[in-house]
Backbone as JSON Lines, residues from 0, in Angstrom:
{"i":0,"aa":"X","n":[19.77,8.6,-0.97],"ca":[19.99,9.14,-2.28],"c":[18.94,10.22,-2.55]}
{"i":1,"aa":"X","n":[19.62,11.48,-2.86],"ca":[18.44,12.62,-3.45],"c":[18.14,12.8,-4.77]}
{"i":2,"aa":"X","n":[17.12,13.16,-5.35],"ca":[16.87,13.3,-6.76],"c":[16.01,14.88,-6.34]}
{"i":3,"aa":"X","n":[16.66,15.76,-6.99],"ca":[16.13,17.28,-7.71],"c":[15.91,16.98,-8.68]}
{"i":4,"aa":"X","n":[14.8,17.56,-9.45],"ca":[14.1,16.99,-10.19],"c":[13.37,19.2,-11.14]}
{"i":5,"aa":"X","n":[14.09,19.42,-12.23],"ca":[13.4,20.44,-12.76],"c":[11.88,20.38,-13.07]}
{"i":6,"aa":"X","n":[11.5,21.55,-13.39],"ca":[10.19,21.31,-13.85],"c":[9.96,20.21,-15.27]}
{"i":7,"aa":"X","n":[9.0,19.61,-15.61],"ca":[8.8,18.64,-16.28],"c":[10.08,17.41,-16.66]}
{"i":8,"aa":"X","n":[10.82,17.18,-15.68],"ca":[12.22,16.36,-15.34],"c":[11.46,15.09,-15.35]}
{"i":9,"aa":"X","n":[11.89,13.92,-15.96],"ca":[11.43,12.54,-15.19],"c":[12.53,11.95,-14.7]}
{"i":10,"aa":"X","n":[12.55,10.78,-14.02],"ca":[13.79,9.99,-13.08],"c":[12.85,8.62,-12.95]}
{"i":11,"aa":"X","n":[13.12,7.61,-13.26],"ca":[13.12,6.3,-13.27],"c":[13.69,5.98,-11.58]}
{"i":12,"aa":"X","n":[12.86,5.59,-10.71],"ca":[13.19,5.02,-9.75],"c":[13.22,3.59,-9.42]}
{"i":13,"aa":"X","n":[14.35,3.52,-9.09],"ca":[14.46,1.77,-8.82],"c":[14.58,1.18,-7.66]}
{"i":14,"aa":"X","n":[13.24,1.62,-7.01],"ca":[13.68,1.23,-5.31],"c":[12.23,0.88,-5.05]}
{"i":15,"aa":"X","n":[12.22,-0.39,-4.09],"ca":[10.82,-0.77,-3.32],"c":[10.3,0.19,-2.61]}
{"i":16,"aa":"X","n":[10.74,1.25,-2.04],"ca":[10.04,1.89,-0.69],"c":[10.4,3.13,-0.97]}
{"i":17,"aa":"X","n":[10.63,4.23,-1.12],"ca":[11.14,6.05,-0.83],"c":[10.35,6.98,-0.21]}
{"i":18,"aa":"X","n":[10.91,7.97,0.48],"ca":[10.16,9.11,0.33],"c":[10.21,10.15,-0.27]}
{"i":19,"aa":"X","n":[9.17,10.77,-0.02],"ca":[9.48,12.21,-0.91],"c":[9.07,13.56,0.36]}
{"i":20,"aa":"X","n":[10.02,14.28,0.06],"ca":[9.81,15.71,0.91],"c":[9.58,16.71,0.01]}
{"i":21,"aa":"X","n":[8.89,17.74,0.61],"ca":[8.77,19.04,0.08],"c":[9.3,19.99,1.16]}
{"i":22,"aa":"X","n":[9.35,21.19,0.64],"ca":[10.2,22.35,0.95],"c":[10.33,23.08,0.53]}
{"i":23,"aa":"X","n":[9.99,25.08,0.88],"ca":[9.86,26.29,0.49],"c":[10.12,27.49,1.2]}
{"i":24,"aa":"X","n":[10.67,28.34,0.69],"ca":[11.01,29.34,1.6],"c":[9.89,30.23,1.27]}
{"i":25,"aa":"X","n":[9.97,31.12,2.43],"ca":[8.8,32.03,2.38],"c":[9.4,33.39,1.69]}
{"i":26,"aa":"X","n":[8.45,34.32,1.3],"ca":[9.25,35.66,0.18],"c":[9.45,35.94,1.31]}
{"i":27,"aa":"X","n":[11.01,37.25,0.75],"ca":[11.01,38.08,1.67],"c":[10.08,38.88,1.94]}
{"i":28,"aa":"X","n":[9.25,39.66,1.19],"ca":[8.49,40.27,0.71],"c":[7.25,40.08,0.86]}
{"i":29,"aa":"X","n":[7.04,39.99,1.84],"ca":[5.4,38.83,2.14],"c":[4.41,40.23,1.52]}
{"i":30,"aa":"X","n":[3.32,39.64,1.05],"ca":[2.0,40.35,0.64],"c":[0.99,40.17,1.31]}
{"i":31,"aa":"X","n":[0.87,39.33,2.18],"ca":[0.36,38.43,3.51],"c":[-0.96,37.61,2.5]}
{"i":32,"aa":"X","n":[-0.93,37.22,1.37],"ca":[-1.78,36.67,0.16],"c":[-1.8,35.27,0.82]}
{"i":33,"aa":"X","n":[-2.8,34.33,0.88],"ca":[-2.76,32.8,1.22],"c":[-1.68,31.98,-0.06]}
{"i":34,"aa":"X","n":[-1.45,31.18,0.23],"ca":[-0.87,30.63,-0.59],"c":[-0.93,28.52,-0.65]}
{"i":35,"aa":"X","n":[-0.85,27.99,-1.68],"ca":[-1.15,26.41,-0.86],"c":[0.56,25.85,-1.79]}
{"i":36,"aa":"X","n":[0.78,24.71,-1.42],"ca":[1.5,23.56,-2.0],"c":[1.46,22.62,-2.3]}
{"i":37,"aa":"X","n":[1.04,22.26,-3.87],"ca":[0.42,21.31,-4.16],"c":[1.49,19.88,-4.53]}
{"i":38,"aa":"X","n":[1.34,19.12,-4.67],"ca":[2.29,17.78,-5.32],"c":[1.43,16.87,-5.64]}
{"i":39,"aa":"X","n":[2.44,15.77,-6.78],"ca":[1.31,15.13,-7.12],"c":[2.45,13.61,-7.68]}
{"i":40,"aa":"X","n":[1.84,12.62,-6.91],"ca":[2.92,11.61,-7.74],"c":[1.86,10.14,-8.55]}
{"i":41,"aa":"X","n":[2.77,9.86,-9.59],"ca":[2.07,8.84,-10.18],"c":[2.95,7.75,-10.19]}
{"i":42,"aa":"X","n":[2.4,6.37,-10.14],"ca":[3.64,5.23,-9.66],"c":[2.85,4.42,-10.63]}
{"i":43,"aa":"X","n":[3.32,3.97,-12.02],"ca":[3.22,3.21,-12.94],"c":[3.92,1.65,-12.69]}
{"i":44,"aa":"X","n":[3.3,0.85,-13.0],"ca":[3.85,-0.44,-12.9],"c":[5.14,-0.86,-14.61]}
{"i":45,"aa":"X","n":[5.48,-1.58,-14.97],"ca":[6.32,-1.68,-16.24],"c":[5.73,-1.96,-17.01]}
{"i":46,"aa":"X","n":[4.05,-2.2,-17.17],"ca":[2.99,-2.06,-17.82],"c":[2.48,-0.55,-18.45]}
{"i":47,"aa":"X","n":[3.48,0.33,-17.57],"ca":[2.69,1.7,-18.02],"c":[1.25,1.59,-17.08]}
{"i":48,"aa":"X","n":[0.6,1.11,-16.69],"ca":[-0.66,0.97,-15.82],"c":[-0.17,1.31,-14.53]}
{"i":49,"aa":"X","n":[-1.02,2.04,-13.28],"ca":[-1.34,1.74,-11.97],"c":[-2.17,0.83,-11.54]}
């Protein structure tokens, strides 16, 4: 099962185990500038707590 997810989107997951991938295309247009990819996940218990 996939979840796309917009910017500031939430999704309630209901599964013991998942992964998550990332993925980006490069510009056409390169500037040859460094660039990084950041992510960030938070996994709350039904407490609202980690």
């Amino acid at each position: 099962m996939a979840i796309n997810l917009q910017k500031g989107q939430r999704e309630a997951i209901n599964a013991p185990k998942f992964t998550i991938g990332l993925g980006w295309d490069t510009n056409s247009s390169s500037t040859g500038s460094a660039f990084d990819l950041d992510a960030s996940v938070f996994i709350l218990g039904e407490n609202k707590k980690y």
